[in-house]
N, C-alpha and C positions, 0 to 999 in steps of 0.2 A: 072356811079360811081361804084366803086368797093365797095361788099360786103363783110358784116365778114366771110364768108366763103371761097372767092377769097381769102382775103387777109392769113385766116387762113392756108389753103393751100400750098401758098408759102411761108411763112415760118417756116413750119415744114419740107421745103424739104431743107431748110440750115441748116447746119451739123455745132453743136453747141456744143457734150459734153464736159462737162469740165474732169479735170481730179485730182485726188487728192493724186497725186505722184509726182505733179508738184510743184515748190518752186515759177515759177512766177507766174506775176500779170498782169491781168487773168491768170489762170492755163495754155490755151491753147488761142493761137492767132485766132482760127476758129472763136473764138466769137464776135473780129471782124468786120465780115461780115456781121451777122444780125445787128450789131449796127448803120454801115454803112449807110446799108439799112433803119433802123429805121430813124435815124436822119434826111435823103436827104427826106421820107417821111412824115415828120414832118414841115419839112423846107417848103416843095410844100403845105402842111394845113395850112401855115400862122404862123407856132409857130417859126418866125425869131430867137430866140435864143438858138436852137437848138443844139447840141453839143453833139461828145464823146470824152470822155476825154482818159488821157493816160492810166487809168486801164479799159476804157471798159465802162463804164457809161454811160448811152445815159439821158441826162437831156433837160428838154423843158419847157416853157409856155405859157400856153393858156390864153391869157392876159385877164383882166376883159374887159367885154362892158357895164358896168355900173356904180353907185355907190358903190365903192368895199369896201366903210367901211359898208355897208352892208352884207357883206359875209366874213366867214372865209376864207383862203386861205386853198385849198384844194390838199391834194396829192393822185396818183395813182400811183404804184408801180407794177411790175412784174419782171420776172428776163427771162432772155435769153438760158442761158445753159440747155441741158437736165442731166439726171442721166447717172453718169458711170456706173450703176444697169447693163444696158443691151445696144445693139448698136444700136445707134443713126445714123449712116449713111444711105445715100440712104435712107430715110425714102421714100417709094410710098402708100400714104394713099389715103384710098378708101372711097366712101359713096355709101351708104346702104339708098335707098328713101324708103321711106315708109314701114318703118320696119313691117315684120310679126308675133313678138311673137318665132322665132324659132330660132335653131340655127343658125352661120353666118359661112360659108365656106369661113376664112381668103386666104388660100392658096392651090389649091388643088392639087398641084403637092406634096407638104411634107405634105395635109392632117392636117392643121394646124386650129382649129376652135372654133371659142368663141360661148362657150356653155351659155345654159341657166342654167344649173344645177352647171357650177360653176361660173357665172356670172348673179343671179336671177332678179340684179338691172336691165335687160336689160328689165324688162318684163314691167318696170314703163316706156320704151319711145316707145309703140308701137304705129304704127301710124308716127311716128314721121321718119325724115330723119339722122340721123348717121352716124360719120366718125371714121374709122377703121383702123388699120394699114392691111401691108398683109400678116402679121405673122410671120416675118424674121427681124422685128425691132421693138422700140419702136416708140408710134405714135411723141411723143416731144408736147401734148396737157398740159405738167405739162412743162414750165409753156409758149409756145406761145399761146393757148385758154387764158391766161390772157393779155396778147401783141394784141392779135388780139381784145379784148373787147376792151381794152383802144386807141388802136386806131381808132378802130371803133366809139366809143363815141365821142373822137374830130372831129373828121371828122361830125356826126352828128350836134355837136355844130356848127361848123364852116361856115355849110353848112346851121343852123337855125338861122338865130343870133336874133329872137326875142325871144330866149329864154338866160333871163338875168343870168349872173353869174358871180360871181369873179376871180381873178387868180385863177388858176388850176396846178396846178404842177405835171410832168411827170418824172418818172425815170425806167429805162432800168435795171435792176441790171448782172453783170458777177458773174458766180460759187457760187450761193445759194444753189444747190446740194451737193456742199462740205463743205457747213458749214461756206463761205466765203462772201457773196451776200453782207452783211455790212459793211466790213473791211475798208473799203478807202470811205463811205458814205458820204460825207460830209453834216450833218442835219443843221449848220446854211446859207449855201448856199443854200442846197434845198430850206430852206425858208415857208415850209408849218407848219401849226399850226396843222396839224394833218394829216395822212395819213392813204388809207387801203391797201391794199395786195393785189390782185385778184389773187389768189391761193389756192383757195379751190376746193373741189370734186364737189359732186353732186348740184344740182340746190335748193337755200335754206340755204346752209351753211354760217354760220356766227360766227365766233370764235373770243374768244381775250384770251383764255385758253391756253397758250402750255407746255410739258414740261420742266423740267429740267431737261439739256442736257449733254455729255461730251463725247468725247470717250477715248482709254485706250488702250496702247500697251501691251502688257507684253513679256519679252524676256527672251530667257532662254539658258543658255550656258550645255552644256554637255561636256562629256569624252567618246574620241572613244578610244577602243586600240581593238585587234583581237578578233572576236567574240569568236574562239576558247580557250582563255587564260583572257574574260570578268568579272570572275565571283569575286564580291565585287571591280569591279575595274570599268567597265563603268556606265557611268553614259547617259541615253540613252535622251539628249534633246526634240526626236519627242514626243516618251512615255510620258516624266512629260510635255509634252504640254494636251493631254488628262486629264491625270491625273488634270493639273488644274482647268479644265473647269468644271471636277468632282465634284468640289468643290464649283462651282456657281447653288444657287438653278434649278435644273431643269423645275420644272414649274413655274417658271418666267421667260420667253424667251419669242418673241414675237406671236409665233405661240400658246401661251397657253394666252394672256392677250386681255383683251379688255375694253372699258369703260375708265376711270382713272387707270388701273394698269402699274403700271413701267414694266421694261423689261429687260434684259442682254441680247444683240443679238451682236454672233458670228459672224461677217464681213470676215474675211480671217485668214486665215492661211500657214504658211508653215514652215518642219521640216525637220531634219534628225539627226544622232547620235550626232551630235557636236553642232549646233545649231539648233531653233527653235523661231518663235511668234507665236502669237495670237493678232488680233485687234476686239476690241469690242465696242459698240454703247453703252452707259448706260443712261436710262431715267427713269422719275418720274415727276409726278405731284406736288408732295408733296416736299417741299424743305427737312425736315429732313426727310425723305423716304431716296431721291434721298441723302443723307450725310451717310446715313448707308451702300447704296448702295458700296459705293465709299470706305468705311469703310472696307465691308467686301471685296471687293479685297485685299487690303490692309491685310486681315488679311491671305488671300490665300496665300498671297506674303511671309509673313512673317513665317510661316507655311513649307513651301516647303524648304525656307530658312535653318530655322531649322533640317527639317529632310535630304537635300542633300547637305549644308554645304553653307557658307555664300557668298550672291552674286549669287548664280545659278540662282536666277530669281528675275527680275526685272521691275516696271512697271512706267509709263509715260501715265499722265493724261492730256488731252487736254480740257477743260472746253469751250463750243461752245456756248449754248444759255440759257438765265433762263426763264420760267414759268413771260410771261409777263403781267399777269392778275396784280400782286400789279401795273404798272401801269397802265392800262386802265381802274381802277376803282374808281380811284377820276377822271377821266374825260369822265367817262359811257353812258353820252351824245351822245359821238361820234357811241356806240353802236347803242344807241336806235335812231338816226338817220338812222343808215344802215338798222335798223332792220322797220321803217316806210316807206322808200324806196322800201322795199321788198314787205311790204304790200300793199300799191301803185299798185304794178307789179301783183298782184294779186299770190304773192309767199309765200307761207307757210315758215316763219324764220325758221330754224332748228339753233340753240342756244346751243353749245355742245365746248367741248374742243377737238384741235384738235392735232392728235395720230401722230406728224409731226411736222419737225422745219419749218419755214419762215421767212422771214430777218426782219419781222415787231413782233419779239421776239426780237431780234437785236435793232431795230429801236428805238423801246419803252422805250427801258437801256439807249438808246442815246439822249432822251430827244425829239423822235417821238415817240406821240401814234400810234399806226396802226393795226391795228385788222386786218384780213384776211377774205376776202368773196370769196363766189364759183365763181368757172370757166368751169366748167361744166362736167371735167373727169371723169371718174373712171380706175380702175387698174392698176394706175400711175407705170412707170418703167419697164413696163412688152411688151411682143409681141403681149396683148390683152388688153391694152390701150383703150378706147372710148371716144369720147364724142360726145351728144346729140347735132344738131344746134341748136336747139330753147333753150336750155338751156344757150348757149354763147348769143344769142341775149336777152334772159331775161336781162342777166347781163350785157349788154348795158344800159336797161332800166334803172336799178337798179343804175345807175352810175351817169344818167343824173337825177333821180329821187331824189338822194345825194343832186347832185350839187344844185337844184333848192327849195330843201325841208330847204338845211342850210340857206337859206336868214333869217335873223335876230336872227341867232342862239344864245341860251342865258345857259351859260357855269352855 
């Protein structure tokens, strides 16, 4: 039988990023592939209704083997694309057995290497075996380490069947990196009375906290004429792009917040005398926070307006996800369920809000609770990507520990 490692493995080496310059649905066809592959391995576990749909969705059932009005029907969720952060192709990921406390020589033709000094969480898996990219990509553990758990867990079921449990519901998700992972969800098809996420960090993690989300263009037209003959006459686009940015608190960015603090984070850019953007990421915990936030763009806009004449700049708000704790807190059962499953696994909860969207913020507005639990990475997006194996096989545990713990669940 293949392990969650095997399986981990091969599917970090299909090339999956999405992309969020795309208008279709999925952003990008690569994705596919892995869904392909999900579903024909789904199909071979016995889950016959197996399916991807035409946006990318790979949905399943792990049908009850018992008295299923005894058990909620439960969902597991993870999404398929990596981050357009960094490149996803050719991913060739490494393991590192029996880690020694030091650092990790990724690549040493470019000399590329996940330190201890800027990666200290390494120092909590020593002992342990770890998988690594080779420094020239991301590993894609955010989010196939949550693909390879939930497969891994049917597979265990399928393979145990005297361990009783209800329907189980599976979904695939396309382009959660872009903000999109719930778009085309269908929650009264899924059919689950509640779901979680497996899209957390490190080992322990347990969230139903996220922010409130949005992102925000702002454009900006300028006036070229000859630099030499400029003067009260141009009006230089790239410049009042800085200039705007001047005007958004500087420490509140995400390199200065941590905890619950909101953030204004800089995405891309690009200018010249005639025209110019800016796209930016805006988050908050706090619903009116996150409204002042929104606010004071707005007041930059209007501001600039004034002083370089009306219409020079302009902005477009994209509103993605809200702070889905109002709902997972009339129905907090389902926390303290994940959170007895952990204890079980002999896993310290860590109970924190997490500093990141997941489509189970999405989910939860759609009338799916879904709280999000670890998968084992850290340095999500990066060329120093990790994660622990025993930390993915915990969260096997933790899955099957769910499924077996909800029997006569009382809401």
């Amino acid at each position: 039988m293949e392990n969650i490692v095997d399986r981990f493995l091969r599917y970090v080496k299909t090339h999956t990023m999405s992309d969020p310059s795309s208008d279709s649905y999925p952003s990008t066809n690569i994705q596919f592939d892995l869904a392909n592959i999900l579903c024909k391995e789904l199909i071979e576990l016995g889950l016959d209704d197996a399916e991807v749909d035409e946006n990318c969705y790979v949905t399943a059932t792990l049908k009850s083997n018992c008295n299923s009005e005894s058990f909620p029907v439960i969902g597991f969720v993870a999404h398929l694309d990596t981050s357009p952060d960094f490149t996803a192709k050719d991913v060739k990921p490494k393991v590192v057995t029996n880690y020694n406390g030091k650092d990790i020589l990724l690549n040493k033709e470019e000399n590329i290497v996940l330190s201890v000094k800027d990666s200290p969480e390494l120092l909590n898996y020593v002992g342990q075996d770890i998988i690594t990219t080779d420094g020239t990509t991301l590993l894609g553990a955010d989010d196939k380490a949550g693909i390879a758990i939930i497969m891994d867990a049917i597979s265990y079921l399928t393979n145990n069947k005297e361990i009783k449990h209800g329907d189980i519901k599976i979904c695939f998700t396309p382009d959660e990196e872009i903000g999109r992972g719930a778009d085309r969800f269908d929650v009264n098809k899924f059919g689950a009375d509640f779901a979680y996420t497996i899209d957390g960090s490190e080992i322990g993690e347990l969230e139903y906290e996220t922010f409130n989300a949005a992102g925000c263009k702002v454009t900006i037209k300028g006036k070229n004429v000859h630099p030499g003959y400029a003067k009260n006459k141009m009006i230089n686009a790239g410049l009042l792009a800085m200039e705007f940015n001047s005007l958004l608190p500087a420490n509140e960015r995400p390199e200065h917040t941590e905890g619950v603090d909101g953030f204004y984070h800089l995405i891309g850019s690009e200018g010249s005398v005639e025209n110019a953007w800016i796209e930016y990421i805006i988050r908050d915990f706090d619903a009116d926070i996150f409204d002042n936030r929104i606010e004071t763009v707005n007041r930059a806009v209007a501001w600039m307006n004034r002083k370089y004449g009306e219409n020079t700049v302009s902005v477009q708000f994209i509103y993605q996800y809200r702070n889905m704790r109002e709902k997972i807190e009339p129905v907090k059962y389902i926390v303290d369920l994940a959170e007895k499953a952990m204890i079980k696994a002999d896993i310290k909860p860590i109970i924190k809000p997490i500093r990141g969207g997941t489509d189970g913020a999405r989910l939860s507005f759609m009338g799916l609770p879904t709280p999000n639990i670890f998968a084992g990475g850290h340095n999500f997006h990066s060329r120093f990507e990790f994660v622990p194996i025993k930390s993915m096989e915990k969260c096997v545990e933790v899955l099957t520990n769910i499924i077996q713990l909800s029997k006569d669940l009382k809401q």
